[in-house]
N, C-alpha and C positions, 0 to 999 in steps of 0.2 A: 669580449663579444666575438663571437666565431662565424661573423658575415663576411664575407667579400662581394669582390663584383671586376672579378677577372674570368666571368666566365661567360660574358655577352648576353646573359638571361636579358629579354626583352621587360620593362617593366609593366608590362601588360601583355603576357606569354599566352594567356586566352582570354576569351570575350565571349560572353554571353549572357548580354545583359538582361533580355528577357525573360531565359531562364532562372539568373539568379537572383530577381526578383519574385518567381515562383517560389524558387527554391527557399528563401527566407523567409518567407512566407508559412510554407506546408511543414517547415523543418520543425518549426517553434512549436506548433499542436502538436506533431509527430514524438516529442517529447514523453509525453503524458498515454497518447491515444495509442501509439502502438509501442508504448515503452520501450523509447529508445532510450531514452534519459538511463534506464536501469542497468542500460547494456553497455551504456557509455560508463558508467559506475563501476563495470564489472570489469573492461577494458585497461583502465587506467592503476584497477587496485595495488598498490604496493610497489608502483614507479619510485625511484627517487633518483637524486644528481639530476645532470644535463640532460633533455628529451629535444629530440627534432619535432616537429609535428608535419608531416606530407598534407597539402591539400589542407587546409584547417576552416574552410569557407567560412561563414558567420560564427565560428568561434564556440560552438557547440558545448565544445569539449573542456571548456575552460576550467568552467566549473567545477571540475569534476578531479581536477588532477590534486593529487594527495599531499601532503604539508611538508613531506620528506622529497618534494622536487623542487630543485632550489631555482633552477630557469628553463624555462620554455621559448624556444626559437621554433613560430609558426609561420611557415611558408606556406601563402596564397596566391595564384597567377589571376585572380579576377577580381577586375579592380570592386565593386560593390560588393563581392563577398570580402575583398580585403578588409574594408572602410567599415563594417558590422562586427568584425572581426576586434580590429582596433579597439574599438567601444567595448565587446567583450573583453577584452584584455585588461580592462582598467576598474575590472570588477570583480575580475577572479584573483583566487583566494592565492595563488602566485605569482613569481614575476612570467611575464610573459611578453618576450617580442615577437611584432609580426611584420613579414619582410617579402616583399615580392620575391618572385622565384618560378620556376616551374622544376618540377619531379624529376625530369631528368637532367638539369643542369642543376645542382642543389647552390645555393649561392654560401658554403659556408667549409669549414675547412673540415680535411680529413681526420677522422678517427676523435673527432671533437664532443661525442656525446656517450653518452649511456646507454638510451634509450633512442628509438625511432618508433610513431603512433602513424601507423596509415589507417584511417576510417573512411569509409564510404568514397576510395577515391580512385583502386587501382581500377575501380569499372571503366576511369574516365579517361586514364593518362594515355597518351599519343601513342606513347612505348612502353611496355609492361619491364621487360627486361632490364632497359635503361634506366629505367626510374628504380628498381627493384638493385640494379647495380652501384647508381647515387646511394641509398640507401644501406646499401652493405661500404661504401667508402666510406661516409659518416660517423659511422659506428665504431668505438673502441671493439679490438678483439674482445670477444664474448662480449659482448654487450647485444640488447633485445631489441627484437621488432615486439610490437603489441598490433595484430590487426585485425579490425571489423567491416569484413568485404560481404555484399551480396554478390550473386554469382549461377555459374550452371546448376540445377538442383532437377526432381521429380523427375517422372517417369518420360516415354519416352515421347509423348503429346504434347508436354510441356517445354522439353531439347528441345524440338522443332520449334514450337513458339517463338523461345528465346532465341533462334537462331533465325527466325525471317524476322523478326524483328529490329535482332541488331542489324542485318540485310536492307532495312527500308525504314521508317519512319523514327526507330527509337532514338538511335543518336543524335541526328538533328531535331527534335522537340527537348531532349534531355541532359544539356549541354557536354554531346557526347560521350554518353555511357552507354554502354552495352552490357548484355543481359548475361552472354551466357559462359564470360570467360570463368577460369579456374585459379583463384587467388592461393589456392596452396600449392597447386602444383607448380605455379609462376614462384612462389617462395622456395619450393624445393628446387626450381630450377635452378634458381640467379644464385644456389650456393650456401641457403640458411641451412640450419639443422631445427628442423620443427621440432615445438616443444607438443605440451596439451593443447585442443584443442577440440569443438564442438560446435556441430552443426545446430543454427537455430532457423527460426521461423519469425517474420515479420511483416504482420502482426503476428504474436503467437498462436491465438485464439480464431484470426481472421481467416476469410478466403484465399487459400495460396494464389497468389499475380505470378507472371513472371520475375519480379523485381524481388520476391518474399525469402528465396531460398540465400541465410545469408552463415557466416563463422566466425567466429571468435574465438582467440586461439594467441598463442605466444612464438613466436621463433629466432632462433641463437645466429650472430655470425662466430661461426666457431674460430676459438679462441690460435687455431693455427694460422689460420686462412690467411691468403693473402686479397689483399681487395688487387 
């Protein structure tokens, strides 16, 4: 098991209890109504060995992860989406541990996995970089990020939107995510080698929100690299 706890990760690294009772909430329809469930399907296909999972809130993704991953170490910093999480874990179709933590202090050793899963999380994390940095120490040389971010999208009515938004009200109602950063360019930045990758829409069919413009996409810590 490749957990530590030499790195002063607080056991409750954020709080936001109201939200992630929302959030458990809306996530569960969200499944189904704006097919997330398929994209989560599409995220995880053909994983196998050791996977991190960043941010893993109520455990979404569990289900999802393919027969050829032998463990899942899921790092959650909120305690109610921890504790839903749990429960997810004990129903999915692999092993799966879940371990307080926050993104940028990753509580587990280096160059320990496979695979690293960030979904729906770099919107939220304190430090993009930092968390984006844990995430390339984790990782064996050449070994994958898998990530499904929503993010900046649409024209240029929309920028604005996302960007007075994250400015005023959206963070604090949405336990601090914002609208309108750039998960690939934050992936190119911190050092990955992006693989494929494709813009979607969420809901597909629906009225584009600010929140709609999201990617899914694969990127490498190349195999030279030094973390």
């Amino acid at each position: 098991m490749p957990l530590r706890s030499d790195r002063g990760v607080p056991r409750d690294a954020v709080h936001h209890p109201l939200f992630a009772r929302y959030y458990a909430r809306a996530s569960a329809g969200a499944e189904t109504r704006m097919g997330l469930g398929g994209l989560r399907e599409r995220l995880l296909a053909g994983l196998s060995g050791r996977v991190l999972e960043i941010g893993a809130g109520n455990g979404l993704n569990f289900s999802h992860y393919p027969g050829a991953v032998s463990e899942v170490v899921a790092v959650e910093p909120e305690r109610l989406l921890r504790k839903l999480a749990v429960e997810a874990a004990l129903r999915a179709p692999v092993p799966v541990d879940v371990a307080p933590g926050a993104a940028e202090a990753l509580p587990v050793k280096s160059e320990a996995f496979d695979a690293v899963v960030v979904s729906l999380v770099l919107c939220s994390v304190r430090d993009v970089p930092r968390a984006l940095a844990e995430a390339r120490r984790v990782l064996r040389p050449g070994g994958q990020v898998r990530f499904f971010e929503h993010g900046r999208g649409g024209g240029k009515a929309m920028a604005f939107t996302q960007r007075a938004l994250d400015r005023t009200l959206w963070p604090p109602l949405s336990g601090g995510c914002h609208l309108s950063r750039d998960p690939v360019a934050a992936l190119r930045d911190a050092g990955f080698a992006l693989g494929p990758y494709r813009r979607v829409m969420v809901p597909e069919n629906g009225p584009a929100l600010p929140s709609s413009y999201c990617v899914l996409g694969t990127a490498w810590r190349p195999a030279e690299a030094e973390v």
